[in-house]
N, C-alpha and C positions, 0 to 999 in steps of 0.2 A: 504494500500500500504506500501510495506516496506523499511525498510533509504537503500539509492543508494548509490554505491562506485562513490564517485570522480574520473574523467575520470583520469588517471595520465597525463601530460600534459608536463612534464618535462623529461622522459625519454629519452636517446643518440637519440635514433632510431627517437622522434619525433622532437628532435632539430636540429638532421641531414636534416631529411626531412624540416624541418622550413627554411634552412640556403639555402637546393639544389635550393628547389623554391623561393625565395626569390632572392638568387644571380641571378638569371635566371630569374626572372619577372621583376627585377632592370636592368638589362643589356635589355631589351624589351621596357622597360620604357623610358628606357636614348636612344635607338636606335632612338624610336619613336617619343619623342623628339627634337632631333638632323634631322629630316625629315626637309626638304622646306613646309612652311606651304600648301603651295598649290597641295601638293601631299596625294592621297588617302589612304596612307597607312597608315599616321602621327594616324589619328581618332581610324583606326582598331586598329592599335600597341596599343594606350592609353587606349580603352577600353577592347581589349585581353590581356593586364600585367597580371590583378589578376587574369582572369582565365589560364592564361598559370604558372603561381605559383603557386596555388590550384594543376593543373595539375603533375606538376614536383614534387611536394612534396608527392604526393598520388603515383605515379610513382614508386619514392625512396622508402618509406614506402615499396611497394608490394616486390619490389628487392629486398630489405634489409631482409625482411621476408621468401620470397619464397626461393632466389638463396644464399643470401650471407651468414645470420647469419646460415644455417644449414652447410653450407658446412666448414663455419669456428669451429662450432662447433663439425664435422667430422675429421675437422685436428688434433684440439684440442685430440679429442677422442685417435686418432691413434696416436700422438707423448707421449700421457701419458700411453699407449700402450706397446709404445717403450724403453721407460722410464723404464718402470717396468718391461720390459724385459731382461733389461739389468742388470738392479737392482738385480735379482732373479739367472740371470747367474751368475752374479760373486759372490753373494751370496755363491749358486751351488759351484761355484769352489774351492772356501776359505775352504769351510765347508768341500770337499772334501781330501784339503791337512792337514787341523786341524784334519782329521778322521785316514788319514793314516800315521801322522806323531808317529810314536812311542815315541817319546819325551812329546807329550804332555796331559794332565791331563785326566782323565775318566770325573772328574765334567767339564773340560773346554770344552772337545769335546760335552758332555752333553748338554752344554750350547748353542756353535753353532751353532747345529742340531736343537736345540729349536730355537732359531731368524729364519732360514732358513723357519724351519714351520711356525713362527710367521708372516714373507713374504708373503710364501703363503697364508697363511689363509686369509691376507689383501688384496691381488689378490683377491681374489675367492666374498670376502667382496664386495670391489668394483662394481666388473664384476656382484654381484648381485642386486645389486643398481641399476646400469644401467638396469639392465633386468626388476627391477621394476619403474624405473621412466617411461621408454617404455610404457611399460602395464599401466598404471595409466592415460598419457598423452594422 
């Protein structure tokens, strides 16, 4: 048999989940507590805490996984997107008036036109990264 990776146990996603169902199995707990002993609920509430904390953390977990962390990582996607779109435009633009400016140098313009490519190529870089973390994952 071969050596096993340690569960990680410590990561946001499962201290989030730790804290959701915890605060939620605590406010159950204290509900339940706070009951007239002579009422049926007091027993359920104290014995349903941990599994309604189990519950709500597993819960969290599935969210945070399925709905949250991709959609945040879709924003993310699209504002460094945007970012670099803009970056590229004005790029574009500078380069455009350092090309038709008659005043200035052959090696200068040389120069500009090369960062502008240098942009893009970093674009293009990127945009391929992505296409392979995709394909990989």
């Amino acid at each position: 048999m071969g050596i096993r990776k340690p569960r990680r146990t410590d990561s946001p996603s499962v201290v989030g989940a730790g804290a959701a169902g915890g605060g939620v199995g605590t406010i159950v707990a204290a509900a339940a507590h706070s009951l007239p002993d002579s009422s049926s609920w007091k027993s359920a509430l104290s014995i349903a805490s941990p599994l309604i904390t189990v519950c709500v953390s597993g819960l969290w977990l599935f969210a945070k996984n399925v709905y949250i962390d991709p959609y945040i990582n879709e924003r993310k996607r699209r504002v460094a997107n945007q970012s670099m779109d803009r970056v590229l435009s004005d790029a574009r633009a500078n380069a455009a008036q350092v090309l038709a400016d008659p005043n200035a140098s052959d090696a200068h313009k040389h120069e500009v036109q090369k960062m502008v490519e240098d942009l893009e190529k970093l674009r293009l870089r990127k945009i391929t990264e992505r296409m392979e973390i995709l394909f990989v994952e």
